[in-house]
C-alpha positions in Angstrom: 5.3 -4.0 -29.7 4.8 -1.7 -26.6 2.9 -2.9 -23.5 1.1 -0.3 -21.4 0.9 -0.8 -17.8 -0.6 0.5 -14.8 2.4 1.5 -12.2 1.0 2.0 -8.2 3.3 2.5 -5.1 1.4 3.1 -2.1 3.9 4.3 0.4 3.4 4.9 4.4 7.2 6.8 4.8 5.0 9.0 7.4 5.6 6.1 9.5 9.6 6.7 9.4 9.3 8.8 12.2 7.0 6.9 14.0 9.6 3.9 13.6 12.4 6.3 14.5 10.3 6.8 18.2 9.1 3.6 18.7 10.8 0.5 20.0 12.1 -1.2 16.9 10.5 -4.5 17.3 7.2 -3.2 18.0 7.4 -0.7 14.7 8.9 -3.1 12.6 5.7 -5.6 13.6 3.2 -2.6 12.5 4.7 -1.5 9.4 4.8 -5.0 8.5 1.1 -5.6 9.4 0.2 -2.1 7.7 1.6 -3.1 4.1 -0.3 -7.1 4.4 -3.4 -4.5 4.7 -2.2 -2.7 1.2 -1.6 -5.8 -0.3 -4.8 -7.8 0.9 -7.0 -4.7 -0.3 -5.5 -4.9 -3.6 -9.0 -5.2 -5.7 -7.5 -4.2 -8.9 -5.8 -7.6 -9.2 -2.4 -5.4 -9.1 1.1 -7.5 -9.5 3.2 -6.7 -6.3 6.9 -6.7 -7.7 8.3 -5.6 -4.4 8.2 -4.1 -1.1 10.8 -1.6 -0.9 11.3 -0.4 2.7 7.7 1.1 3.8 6.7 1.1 0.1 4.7 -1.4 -2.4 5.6 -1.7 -5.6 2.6 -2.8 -7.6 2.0 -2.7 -11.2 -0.5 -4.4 -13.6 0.0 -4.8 -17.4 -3.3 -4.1 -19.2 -4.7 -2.4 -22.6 -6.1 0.7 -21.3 -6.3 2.9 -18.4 -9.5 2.5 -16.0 -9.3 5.8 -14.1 -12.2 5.2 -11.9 -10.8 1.6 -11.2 -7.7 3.4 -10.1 -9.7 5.8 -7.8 -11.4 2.7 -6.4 -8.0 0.9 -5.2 -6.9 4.3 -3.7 -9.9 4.6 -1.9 -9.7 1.1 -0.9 -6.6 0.9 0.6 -6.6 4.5 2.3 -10.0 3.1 4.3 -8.0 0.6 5.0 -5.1 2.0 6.4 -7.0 4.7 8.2 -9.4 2.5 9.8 -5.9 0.0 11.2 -4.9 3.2 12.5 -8.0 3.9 14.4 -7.7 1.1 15.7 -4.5 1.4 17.4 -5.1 5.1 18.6 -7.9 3.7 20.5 
């Protein structure tokens, strides 16, 4: 029996240059504090199977693919992440 599944991998590597010109403790405290926002905006109840580098790897096994469900947790977590980053240009 086959099991369909919903895979998702949000990834901020835009940020590796950011890291690459930043001091490394300070960049390594918000990438860390940029992927708990990912994660804590997860509303589609997503599995996180691991965080690889500047990347989330989330998947979720389900019967059927929810396209406008997908569209939501997108939308979610790019507010998110867009609005953090606001933040810290201000």
């Amino acid at each position: 029996m086959t099991q369909n599944a919903v895979l998702f991998i949000p990834d901020i590597s835009g940020f590796t240059e950011f890291v690459h010109h930043t001091d490394i403790s300070h960049s390594r405290h918000i990438i860390s504090e940029l992927l708990e926002l990912l994660i804590d905006s997860n509303i589609m109840g997503l599995e996180l199977a691991e965080i690889e580098g500047d990347a989330l790897f989330l998947y979720k096994l389900i019967d059927g693919v929810d396209v406008n469900s997908i569209n939501k947790q997108i939308e979610k977590m790019y507010l998110a992440f867009h609005t953090h980053i606001k933040r810290y240009e201000y």
